[in-house]
N, C-alpha and C positions, 0 to 999 in steps of 0.2 A: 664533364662539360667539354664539348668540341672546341666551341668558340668562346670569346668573352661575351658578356652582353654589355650594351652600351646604356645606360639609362639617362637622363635628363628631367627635368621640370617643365610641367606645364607650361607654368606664366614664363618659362623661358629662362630666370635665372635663379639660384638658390635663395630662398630665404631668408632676412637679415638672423634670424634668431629663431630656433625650433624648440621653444622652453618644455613641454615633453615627449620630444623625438619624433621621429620620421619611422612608421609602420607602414609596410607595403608586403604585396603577394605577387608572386612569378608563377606563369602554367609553364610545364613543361610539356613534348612530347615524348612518347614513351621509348623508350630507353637512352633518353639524354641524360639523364640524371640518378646515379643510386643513392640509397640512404647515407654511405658512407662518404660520400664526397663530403670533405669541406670546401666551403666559401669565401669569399670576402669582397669587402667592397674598396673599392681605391679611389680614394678621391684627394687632390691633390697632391698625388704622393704619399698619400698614408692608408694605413689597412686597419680598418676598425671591423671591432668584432659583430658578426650577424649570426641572431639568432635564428639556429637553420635545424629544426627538430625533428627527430626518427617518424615522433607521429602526426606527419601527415599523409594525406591521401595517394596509394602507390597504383601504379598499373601494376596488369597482369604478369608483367615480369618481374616484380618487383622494385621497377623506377621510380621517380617519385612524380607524381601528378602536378601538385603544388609544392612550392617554399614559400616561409612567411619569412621577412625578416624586419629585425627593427636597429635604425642608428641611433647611437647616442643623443641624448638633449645638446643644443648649442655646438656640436661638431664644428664649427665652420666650414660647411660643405661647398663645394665647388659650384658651378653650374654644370658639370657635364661630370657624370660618375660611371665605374664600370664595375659587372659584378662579374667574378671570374674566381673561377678553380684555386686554392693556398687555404693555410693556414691563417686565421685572423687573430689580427689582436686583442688582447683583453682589453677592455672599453680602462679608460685612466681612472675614474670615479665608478667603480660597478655598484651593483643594486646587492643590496643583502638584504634577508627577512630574517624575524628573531621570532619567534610564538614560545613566550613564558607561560601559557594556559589562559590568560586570563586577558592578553591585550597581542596582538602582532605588530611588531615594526619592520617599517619597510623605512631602508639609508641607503642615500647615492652621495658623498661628499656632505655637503654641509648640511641638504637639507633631507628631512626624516619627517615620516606620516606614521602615528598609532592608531591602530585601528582595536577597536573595543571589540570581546567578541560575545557579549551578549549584553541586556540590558538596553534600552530607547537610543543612547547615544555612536554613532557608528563611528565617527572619530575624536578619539580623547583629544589627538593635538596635532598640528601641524608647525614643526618648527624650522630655524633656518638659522643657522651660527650658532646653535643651540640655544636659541630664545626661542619660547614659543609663540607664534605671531596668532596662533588662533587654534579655538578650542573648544571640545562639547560639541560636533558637527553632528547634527541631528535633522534628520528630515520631517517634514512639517505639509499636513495637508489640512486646509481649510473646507471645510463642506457646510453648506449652508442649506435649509429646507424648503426652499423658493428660488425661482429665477429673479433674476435682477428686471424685475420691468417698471423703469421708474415712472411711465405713464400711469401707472395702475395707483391708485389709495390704500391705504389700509399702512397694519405694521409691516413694518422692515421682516427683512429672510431672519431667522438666527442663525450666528454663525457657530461651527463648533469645530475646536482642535483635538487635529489627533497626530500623535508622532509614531515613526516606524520602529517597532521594537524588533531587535536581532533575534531569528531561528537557529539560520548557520553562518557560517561566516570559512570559506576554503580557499587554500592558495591555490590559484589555478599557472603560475607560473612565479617562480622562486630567484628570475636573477641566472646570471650576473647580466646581463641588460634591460632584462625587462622583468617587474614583476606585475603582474595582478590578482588581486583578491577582489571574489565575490562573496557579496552578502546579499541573503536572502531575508524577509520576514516581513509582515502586516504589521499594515496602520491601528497601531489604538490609540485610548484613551476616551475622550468625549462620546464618541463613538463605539462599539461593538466591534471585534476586528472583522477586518476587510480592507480590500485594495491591495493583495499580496502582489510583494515587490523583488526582483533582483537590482541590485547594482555592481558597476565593475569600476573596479580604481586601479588606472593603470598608471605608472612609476617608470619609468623609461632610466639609463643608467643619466647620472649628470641634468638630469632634471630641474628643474626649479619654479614645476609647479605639477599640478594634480590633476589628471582627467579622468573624468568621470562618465559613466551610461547607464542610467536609470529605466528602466522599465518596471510596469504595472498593467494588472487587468484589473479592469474594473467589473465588481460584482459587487455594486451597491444596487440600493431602489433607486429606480432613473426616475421616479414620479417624488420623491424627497430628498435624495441623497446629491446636492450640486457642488460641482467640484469649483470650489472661488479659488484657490490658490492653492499651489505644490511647488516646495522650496526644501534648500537645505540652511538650517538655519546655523550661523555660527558667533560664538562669544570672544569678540577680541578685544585685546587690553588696550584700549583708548584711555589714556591717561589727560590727552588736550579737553583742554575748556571748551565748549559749544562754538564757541565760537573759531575755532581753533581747528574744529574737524567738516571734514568735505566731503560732498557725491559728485562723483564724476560721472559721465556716458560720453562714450567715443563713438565717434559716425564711420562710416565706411569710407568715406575722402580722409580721415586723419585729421576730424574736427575734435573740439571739446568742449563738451557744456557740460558745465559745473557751478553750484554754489556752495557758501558754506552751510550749515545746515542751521545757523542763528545767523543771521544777516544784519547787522548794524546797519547797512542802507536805510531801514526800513525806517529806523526813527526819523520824529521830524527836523531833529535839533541836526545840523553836518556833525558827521562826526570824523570828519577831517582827513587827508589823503592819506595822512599816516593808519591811520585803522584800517580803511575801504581798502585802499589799492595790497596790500597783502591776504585781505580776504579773498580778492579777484584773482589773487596770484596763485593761491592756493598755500601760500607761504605763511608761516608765523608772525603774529603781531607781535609789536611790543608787549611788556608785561600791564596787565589791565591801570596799574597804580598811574601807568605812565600819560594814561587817556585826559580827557579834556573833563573835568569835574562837571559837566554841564551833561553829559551822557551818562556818565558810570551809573548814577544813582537807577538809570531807567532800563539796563540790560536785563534785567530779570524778569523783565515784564514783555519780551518780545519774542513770537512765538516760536520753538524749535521745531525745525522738519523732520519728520521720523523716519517717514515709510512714500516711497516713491517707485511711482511706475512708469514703466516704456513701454506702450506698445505699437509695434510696427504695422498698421493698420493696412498699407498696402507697401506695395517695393517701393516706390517715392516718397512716403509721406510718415515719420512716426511721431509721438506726441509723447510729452513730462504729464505725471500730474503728480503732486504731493500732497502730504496730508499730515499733522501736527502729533505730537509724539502724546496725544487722549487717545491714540488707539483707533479699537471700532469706536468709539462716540462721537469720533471726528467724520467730517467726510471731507474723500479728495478734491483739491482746485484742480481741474483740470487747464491744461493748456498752459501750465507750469512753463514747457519748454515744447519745441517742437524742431525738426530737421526735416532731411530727406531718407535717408538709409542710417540705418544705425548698424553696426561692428559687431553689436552683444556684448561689447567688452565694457565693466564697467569699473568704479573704485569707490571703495569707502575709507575713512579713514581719519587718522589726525596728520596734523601739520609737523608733528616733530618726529612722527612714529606709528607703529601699529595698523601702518594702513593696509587692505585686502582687496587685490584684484580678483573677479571672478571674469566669467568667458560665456557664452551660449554660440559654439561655432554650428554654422554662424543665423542673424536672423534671416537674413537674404541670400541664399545658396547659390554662388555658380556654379555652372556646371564643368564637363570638360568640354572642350572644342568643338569637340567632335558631335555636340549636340548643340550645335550650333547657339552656344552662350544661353540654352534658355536657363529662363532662372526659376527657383521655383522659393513661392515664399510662403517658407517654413510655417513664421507666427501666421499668416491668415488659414497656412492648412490644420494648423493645433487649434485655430477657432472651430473651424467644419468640424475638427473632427470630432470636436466636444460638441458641438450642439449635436451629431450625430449619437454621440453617446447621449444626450440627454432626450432625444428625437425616436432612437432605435430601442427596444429590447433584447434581451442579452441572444436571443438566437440571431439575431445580428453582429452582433460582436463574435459568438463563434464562426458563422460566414464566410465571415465578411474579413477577421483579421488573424483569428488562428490558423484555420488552415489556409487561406490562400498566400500565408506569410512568403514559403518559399517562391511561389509564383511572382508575386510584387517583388520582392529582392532580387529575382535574376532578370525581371523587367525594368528592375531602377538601375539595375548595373549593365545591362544593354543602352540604355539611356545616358549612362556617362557613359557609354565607350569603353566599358571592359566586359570582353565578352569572356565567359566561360569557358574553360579550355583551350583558346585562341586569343588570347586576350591584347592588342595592342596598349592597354595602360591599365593602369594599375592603381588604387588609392594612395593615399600615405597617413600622415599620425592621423586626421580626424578623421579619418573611415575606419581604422583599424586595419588588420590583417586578412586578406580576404578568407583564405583558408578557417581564420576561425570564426567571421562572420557565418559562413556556409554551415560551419559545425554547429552552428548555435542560432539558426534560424529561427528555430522553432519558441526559442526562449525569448524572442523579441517581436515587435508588433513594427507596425510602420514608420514610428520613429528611429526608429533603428538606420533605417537609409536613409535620414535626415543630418546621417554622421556623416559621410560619405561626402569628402568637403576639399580643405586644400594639399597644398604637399602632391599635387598628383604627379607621377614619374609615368614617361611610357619607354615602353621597351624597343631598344634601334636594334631589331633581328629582325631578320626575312620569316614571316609566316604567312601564311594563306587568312585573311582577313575575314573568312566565309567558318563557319563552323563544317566541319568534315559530312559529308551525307550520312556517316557512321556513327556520327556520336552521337552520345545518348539524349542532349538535347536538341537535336536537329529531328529524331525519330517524330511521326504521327503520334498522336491519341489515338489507342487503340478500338473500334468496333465496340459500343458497350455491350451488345447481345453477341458478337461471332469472338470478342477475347483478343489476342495476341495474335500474329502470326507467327507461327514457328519458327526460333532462332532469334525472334526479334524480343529485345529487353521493353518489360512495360514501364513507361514513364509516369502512369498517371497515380494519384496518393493512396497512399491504402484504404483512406476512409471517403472518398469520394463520390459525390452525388451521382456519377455516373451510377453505381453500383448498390443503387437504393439503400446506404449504408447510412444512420446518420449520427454524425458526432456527438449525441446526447442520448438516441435510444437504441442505437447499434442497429440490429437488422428488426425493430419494431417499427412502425411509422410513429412520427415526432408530436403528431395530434391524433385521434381517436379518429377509425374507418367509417366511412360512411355507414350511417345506420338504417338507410331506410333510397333504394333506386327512385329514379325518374321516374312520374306518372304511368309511361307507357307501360313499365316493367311490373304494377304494381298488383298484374295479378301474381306473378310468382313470390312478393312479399308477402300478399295473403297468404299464398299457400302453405309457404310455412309456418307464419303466425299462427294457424287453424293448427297444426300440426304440435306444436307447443302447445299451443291451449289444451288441446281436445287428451294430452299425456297419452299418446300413441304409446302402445307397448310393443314389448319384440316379438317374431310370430311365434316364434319356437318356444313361447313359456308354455310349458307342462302348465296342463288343467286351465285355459286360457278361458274366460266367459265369452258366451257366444255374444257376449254385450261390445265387450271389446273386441274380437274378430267383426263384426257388423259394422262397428263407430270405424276401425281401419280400414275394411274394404271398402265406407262412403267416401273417405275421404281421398283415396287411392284412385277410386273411380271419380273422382271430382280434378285431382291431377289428372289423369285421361282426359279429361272434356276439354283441356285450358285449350285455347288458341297458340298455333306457333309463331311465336314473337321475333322478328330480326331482330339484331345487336348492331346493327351496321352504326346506330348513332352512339352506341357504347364505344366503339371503336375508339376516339377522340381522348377517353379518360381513362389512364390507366387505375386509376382509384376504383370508378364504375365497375369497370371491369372483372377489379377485383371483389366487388362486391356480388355481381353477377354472379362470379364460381362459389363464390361461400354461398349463399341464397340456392342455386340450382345444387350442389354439392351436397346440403345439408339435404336438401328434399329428395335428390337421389336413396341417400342413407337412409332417411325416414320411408320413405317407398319399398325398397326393399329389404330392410329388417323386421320391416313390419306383414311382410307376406310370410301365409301358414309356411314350414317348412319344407312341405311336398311341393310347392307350388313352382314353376319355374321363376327366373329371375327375366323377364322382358320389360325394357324401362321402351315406355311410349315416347313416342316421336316430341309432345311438347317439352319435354323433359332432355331427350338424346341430342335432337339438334341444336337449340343453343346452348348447352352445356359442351357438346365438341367443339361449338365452334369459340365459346369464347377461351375454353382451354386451348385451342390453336390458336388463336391471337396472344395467351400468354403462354403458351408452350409449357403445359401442365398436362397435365394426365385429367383425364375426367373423373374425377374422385376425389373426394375430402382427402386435404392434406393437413402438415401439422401448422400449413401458414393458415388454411381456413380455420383451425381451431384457438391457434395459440396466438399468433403473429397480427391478422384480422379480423380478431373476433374479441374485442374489448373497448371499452367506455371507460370516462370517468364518472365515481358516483355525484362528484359535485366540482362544481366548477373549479379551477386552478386558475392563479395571476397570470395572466401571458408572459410576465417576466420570471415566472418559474419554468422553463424549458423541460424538465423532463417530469413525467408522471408518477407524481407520491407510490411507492409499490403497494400502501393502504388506500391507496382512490381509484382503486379499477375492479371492474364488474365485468363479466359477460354477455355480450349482446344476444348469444344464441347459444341454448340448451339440447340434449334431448331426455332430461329426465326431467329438470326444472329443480335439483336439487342442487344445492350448497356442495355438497361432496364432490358434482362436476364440477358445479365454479373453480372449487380450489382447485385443482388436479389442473385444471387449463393455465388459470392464476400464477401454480408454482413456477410452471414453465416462461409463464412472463416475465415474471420477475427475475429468472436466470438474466432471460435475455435482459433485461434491464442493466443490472448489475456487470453483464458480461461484458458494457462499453468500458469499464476499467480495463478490461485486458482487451480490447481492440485499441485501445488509444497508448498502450506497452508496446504491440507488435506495431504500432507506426514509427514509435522512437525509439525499439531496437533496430527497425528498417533503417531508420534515418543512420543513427550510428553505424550500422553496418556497411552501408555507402563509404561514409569516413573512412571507416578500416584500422584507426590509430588506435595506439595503448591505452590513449585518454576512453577512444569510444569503447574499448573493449571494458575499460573498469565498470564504464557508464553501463554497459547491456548487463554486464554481472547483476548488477544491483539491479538492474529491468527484471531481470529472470528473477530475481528472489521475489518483489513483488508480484509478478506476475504468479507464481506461485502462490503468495499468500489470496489472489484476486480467485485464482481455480479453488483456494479451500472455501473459500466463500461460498463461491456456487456449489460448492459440495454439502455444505451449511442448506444452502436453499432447496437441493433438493431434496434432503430429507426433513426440511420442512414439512412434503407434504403431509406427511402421517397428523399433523397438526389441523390440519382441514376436512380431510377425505377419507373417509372411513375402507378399510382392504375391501372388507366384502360387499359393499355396496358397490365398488368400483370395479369388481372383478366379476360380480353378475348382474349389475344395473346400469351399466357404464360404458365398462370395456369390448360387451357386443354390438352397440352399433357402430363404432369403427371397423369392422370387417372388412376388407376388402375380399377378392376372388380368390388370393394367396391362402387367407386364414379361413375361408369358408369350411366346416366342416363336412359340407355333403358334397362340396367341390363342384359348385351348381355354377354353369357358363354364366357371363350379364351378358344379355343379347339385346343388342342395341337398337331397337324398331326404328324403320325409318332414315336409318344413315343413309342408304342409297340416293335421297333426294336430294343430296350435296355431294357431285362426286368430289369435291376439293377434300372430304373426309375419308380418314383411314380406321380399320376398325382397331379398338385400343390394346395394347398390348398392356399396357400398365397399369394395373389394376388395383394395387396394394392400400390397405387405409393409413390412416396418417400414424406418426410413428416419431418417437423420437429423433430415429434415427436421421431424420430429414431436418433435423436444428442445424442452421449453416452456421452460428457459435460453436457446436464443438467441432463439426470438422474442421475449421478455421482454427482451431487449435489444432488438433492434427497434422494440419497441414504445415500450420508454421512453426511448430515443434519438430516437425520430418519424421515424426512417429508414424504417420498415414499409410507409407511402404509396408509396416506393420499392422496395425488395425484392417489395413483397408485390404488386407489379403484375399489373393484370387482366392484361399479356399472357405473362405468366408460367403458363401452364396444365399441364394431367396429359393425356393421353391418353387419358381414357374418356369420353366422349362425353357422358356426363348430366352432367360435371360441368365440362365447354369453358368455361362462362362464370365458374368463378371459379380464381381464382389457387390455384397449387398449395399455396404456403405455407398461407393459409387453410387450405384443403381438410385440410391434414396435421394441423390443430388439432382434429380429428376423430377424428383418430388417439390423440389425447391422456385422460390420465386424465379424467375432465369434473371434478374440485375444479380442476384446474390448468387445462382453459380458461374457469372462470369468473375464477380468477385473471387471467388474459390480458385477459377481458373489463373485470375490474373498473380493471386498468392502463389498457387504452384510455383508458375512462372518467375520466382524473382530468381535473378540471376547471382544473389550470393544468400544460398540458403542458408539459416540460421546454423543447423545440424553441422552442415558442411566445415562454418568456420569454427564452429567448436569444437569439431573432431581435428582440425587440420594446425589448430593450435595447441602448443604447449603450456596451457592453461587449467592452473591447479581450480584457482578459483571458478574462472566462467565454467570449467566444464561441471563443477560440484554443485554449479547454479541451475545449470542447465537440467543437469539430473534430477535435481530436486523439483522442479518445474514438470518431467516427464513422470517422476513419480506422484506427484498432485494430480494428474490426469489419471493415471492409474485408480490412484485413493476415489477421485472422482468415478469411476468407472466401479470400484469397488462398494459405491453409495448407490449407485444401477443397479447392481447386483441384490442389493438390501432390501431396494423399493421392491425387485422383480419378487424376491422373494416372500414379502409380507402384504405386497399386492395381487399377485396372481398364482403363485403355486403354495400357499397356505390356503388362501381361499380355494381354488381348485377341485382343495381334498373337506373342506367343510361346507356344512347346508348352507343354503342362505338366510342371510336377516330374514325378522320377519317385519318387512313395509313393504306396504301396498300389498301385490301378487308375486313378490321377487320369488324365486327359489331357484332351485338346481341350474343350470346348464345342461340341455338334452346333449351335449359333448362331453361332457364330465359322467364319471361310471359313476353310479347309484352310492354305492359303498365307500365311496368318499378315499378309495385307496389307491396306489401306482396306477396312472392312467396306462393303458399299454401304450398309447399313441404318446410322442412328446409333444408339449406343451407348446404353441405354434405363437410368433411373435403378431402383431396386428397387419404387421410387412410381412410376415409371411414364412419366417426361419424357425429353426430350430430353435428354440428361446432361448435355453439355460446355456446350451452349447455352443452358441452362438455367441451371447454375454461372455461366458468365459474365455472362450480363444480371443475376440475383442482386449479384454481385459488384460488377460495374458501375453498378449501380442504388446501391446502397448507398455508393459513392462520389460520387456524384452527390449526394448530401442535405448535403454539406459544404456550411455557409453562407459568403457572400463574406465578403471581409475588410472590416471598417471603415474 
């Protein structure tokens, strides 16, 4: 560090009291800062220790991006502090953790928190001079199977309890000034589990009390499941008599309303200033013996307050209401008490002892300054946001608050005036550390920026107040169809709507494709109907009845007669659209596989021209692809909840055939289900992206453990696809099946498509790309590929297709053509990220990540070696045997008679060498496993 920084307080002076500590985050510019500097802060005169850690976020030269630090609880901090280059002190009171297996203590001086680390209770105790003041902290969700609308009759909601039972419980920092432990695990009990939870309990050195950040997703039924209350509930040793013990609530002016929780006021008899006025005090009565014999006898018949609530209704105005210690049997008085602003800060407790403050910073949020004081109120937005959860379905909830997490956070933190990289301020202890906010986006929802509170410091150094034109959050969104511009890093999410990608069916559509065009289009629907119906056969079957040669050429000649339909109003829906290609694409296929084999291949004008054109509007090939088969070509058999977001892989069916058997189904089917399954590992490579941004030790543990799963997510799909054998019979699929995919590539007689009629649109090019649909074109696995860096491999220039315009690139390529275009600009935009997975795990000295990594590139392999299996027992077993005997199936006039070594190899539906092709594939992709360490 060049210069000191000069730091100061928001409200302008220090804080009377910071009971657990002061957290804040500094940007630097690149090469201000390396890892190895130490810190420190100086404030009046003294150098207290900051915690300043290796892993956080570094530039390119290895500087550091960010520092987090945090000052001890109760410092006595100055108003004007500096942070500057030395050696810091050890905090006087430091933080220690103990973990006996079975509980973790966290000690700063006097006071120590245990945390349980399995079983319903998440902290055994929290004590202070070694008495425990409180104990059994257990969180508590109430859910009730009605809304509260008390205009309505009938019975009441039921209400039902469920407490959070511990999964894991990790130190995510050990001290010596700050520690935190996160717990994770679901609500049960009354309940089914559900509502999985994180929390973080952060312990500051010198502390003398506990902060807490709870999050949860909800994935209950939003039509039963209503959330009445979420709390953490806790057991403290109140030894005072009812009357003895108090609730407080503090307002934001530094008011106080309180009663005791048995009120002697209430009888009719005085029961004299000696009673009352210590009640009001908050202070101890005399001992009951000492009261006025005219009351005593009647105290036990006056009713205790048990359970009271605050809510802050709007920023001026909040209200008491209580309710009698019967529980639910009771209902609240409301109007108990009421104010303007309330603090969140409240007390329960007795008069001689055992009392317990808790905190909700805060319910009414200021901001920083610099957003000109607006305020934002918290409790009305936790109203919204639950009726939105009770209003929306869960594909809202994914939306709406998983992924656009990181988007909202860097626009709540623009909103206080701390920008990104450039940051004039900074939070402190109720925001947390920005650096680890950033790293843990993903793990929190909107209340998360709801911490983002006081303690705010800004930074007295000369910056440019504007974000740089260079950085990465000042760049555009990029072009959803043209991609990236060269050189330039893409900013937008890996799973993002731009890139027809979606967070629950990956590259499927999220509800079922249109099944049936617009009136206008509805002779090309017949056509194919008629086509399924009538079980068109292929031309080329050996000994064909002239019954079936007649039935194909009527119906052939009946595609001839159609009218040529414009798309111009198709244009409008890309759904339509696609529906268009699948519908004219199938009928393509059906047209000419169904012509004798001498016959030439000429597709008539009502077929050529809107089938070119609306393949130029999505920039596809005219030709069935594996998105017309597999991707938009499927139904559910029977209706799903709209609150089940993604589709049973047992409730889907095929919309369109050309055999009409089960054996297709499956064979399309298996492929769905991949891609189904496959959003587990699209939603890996977003939060190894995320991590990988970070760059720290933390993230690197974190992507280790990504890559192992992600691994186990590819054996899965490896699992699925030798599923199909369970479905699809070999030989039925190898000559009842696998010939109307053909494209020009795999034609055996090598017969040109001559496309009638193109000339009536010069806007039209004749098609170079001809190939039928193919595995090859799943933008799932090259998205593996590509984000494993194995693709340099697999995707080898000598890896080609057989048609001659296109010798010089690699098939794989080539098949990304085949591809919806949102999904290969996806493809593209993966390319493009600017810190390749491969990269930083070849470039680190990492035993582990790289043994994770490996194991992942090997799971692709294995997968690729389940390819291999299918090829085998799907096409070149069948190959060399007759066919079943259904229907008229037999031979292949491509296949030699004698069922023995074809001379010719075996040609992919793209158009390759099969087997040879598969294997260097295969082999390539093994080959990318880095050495060992």
């Amino acid at each position: 560090m060049v210069n000191p920084v000069d730091l100061k307080w928001l409200d302008g002076s220090a804080p009377v009291s910071t009971p657990t500590g002061t957290s804040f985050g500094i940007p630097w510019n690149q090469g201000e800062i390396d890892k190895t500097t130490p810190i420190s802060l100086n404030a009046s005169g003294q150098s207290q220790k900051q915690r300043t850690e290796a892993q956080h976020p570094s530039w390119p030269d290895g500087s550091l991006k960010w520092t987090g630090h945090t000052v001890p609880a109760n410092t006595g901090l100055s108003d004007t502090l500096t942070l500057q280059t030395g050696t810091p002190a050890e905090p006087s009171t430091p933080v220690s953790v103990a973990d006996n297996g079975k509980t973790i203590t966290v000690k700063t001086g006097d006071f120590s928190v245990v945390f349980n680390k399995s079983t319903n209770v998440l902290i055994n105790s929290i004590s202070s001079a070694g008495k425990a003041q409180v104990s059994n902290g257990t969180l508590v969700v109430h859910v009730q199977d009605a809304p509260d609308e008390p205009e309505l009759t009938g019975p009441r909601p039921t209400v039902k309890e469920s407490t959070g039972k511990i999964e894991s419980v990790v130190v995510e920092q050990s001290g010596p000034v700050r520690a935190v432990i996160k717990v994770t695990g679901k609500y049960t009990g009354e309940h089914s589990p559900f509502l999985p939870w994180t929390v973080r309990f952060y312990i500051a050195a010198g502390a003398t009390a506990l902060r807490m950040v709870h999050f949860f997703i909800y994935d209950a039924d939003q039509n039963k499941d209503f959330i009445k209350g979420l709390g953490l509930r806790f057991t403290t040793p109140l030894t005072d008599e009812f009357y003895n013990r108090h609730i407080r609530f503090v307002s934001a002016d530094g008011g106080i309303w309180g009663e005791p929780v048995l009120v002697m006021s209430g009888l009719r008899r005085d029961a004299t200033a000696a009673v009352l006025l210590p009640q009001f005090e908050g202070t101890a009565t005399s001992d009951i013996s000492t009261w006025p014999t005219s009351i005593t006898p009647f105290v036990s018949e006056l009713a205790v307050w048990s359970d009271y609530t605050l809510d802050q209704l709007s920023s001026e105005y909040f209200t008491i209401a209580k309710r009698t210690n019967a529980g639910r049997a009771a209902s609240f008085i409301p109007h108990a008490g009421f104010g303007t602003r309330a603090s969140g800060v409240g007390c329960v407790g007795g008069a001689t002892g055992g009392s317990v403050v808790f905190g909700l910073p805060k319910l009414v949020l200021r901001c920083a300054p610099s957003s000109n004081q607006a305020e934002i109120r918290t409790y009305n937005a936790a109203l919204i946001a639950l009726k939105d959860f009770r209003d929306s379905h869960m594909i809202i909830v994914t939306l709406y608050i998983i992924q656009p997490s990181k988007r909202l956070a860097k626009e709540e933190a623009e909103r206080q005036g701390i920008d990104v990289g450039t940051s004039h301020e900074v939070k402190g202890s109720a925001g947390g550390e920005l650096a680890h906010l950033l790293k843990d986006f993903r793990e929190r929802t909107t209340d998360a920026l709801l911490q983002i509170d006081v303690n705010y410091l800004t930074v007295g150094r000369t910056m440019n107040p504007l974000l740089g034109s260079d950085h990465f959050l000042s760049l555009p969104r990029p072009d959803i169809l043209q991609g990236t511009p060269a050189g330039v890093p893409d900013t937008t999410t890996l799973a993002a709507h731009d890139f027809d990608v979606d967070t629950r069916t990956g590259f499927m559509p999220p509800q079922s494709p249109p099944s049936r065009l617009p009136l206008t289009w509805e002779s090309w629907e017949e056509s194919l109907a008629e086509a399924q119906r009538l079980r068109l056969q292929l031309g080329d079957t050996p000994n064909l009845s002239e019954h079936e040669r007649m039935k194909s050429e009527s119906w052939r000649s009946h595609v001839r007669s159609l009218d040529i339909i414009a798309i111009d109003d198709l244009k409008t829906s890309e759904l339509y659209l696609r529906r268009a290609h699948h519908v004219l694409g199938w009928i393509l296929h059906f047209y000419i596989h169904s012509l004798p084999p001498d016959a030439p291949v000429v597709i008539p004008p009502p077929i050529t021209l809107p089938l070119l054109q609306v393949s130029a509007e999505l920039q596809l090939p005219p030709v069935l692809t594996y998105s017309d088969d597999v991707l938009y070509n499927w139904e559910l058999k029977r209706e799903q909840s709209v609150y089940q977001p993604t589709p049973a892989l047992d409730n889907l069916r095929c919309q369109t055939l050309f055999t009409g058997t089960t054996d297709e189904e499956e064979f399309y089917l298996s492929s769905a289900r991949i891609e189904l399954a496959g959003v587990a590992a699209l939603e890996l490579m977003q939060v190894i992206m995320d991590e990988a941004f970070v760059g720290d030790d933390i993230a690197i543990r974190r992507i280790t453990e990504y890559l192992l799963s992600l691994s186990t997510t590819i054996q899965e799909l490896r699992l699925l696809l030798l599923a199909v054998r369970e479905g699809c019979n070999p030989d039925v699929f190898y000559h009842h099946i696998r010939p109307w995919f053909r494209g020009v590539d795999s034609d055996p007689l090598k017969r040109p498509w001559i496309f009638e009629g193109i000339e009536a649109d010069t806007s039209l090019q004749q098609p170079t790309e001809l190939s039928g649909p193919s595995a090859g074109q799943s933008s799932l696995v090259h998205a593996l590929d590509i984000f494993l860096g194995v693709d340099q491999y697999s995707h080898s220039n000598s890896l080609t297709g057989s048609s001659s315009a296109t010798a010089k690139k690699a098939f794989l390529d080539r098949m990304q053509l085949y591809m919806p275009r949102h999904h290969r600009t996806f493809l593209n935009h993966l390319s493009a990220n600017p810190r390749p997975l491969r990269e930083i795990v070849a470039t680190r000295n990492d035993v582990g990540l790289r043994d994770a990594y490996n194991t992942a590139v090997l799971a692709l392999k294995e997968f690729r070696d389940a390819h291999m299996i299918i090829v085998a027992q799907f096409i070149i077993g069948p190959s060399r045997r007759p066919a079943p005997s259904i229907s008229v199936a037999t031979i292949r006039s491509d296949i030699k008679k004698d069922y023995g070594p074809s001379e010719a190899p075996l040609k992919g539906t793209g158009g390759t060498e099969l087997v040879n092709f598969l294997k260097g594939v295969r082999d390539r992709t093994a080959g990318a496993v880095l050495p060992s360490i």
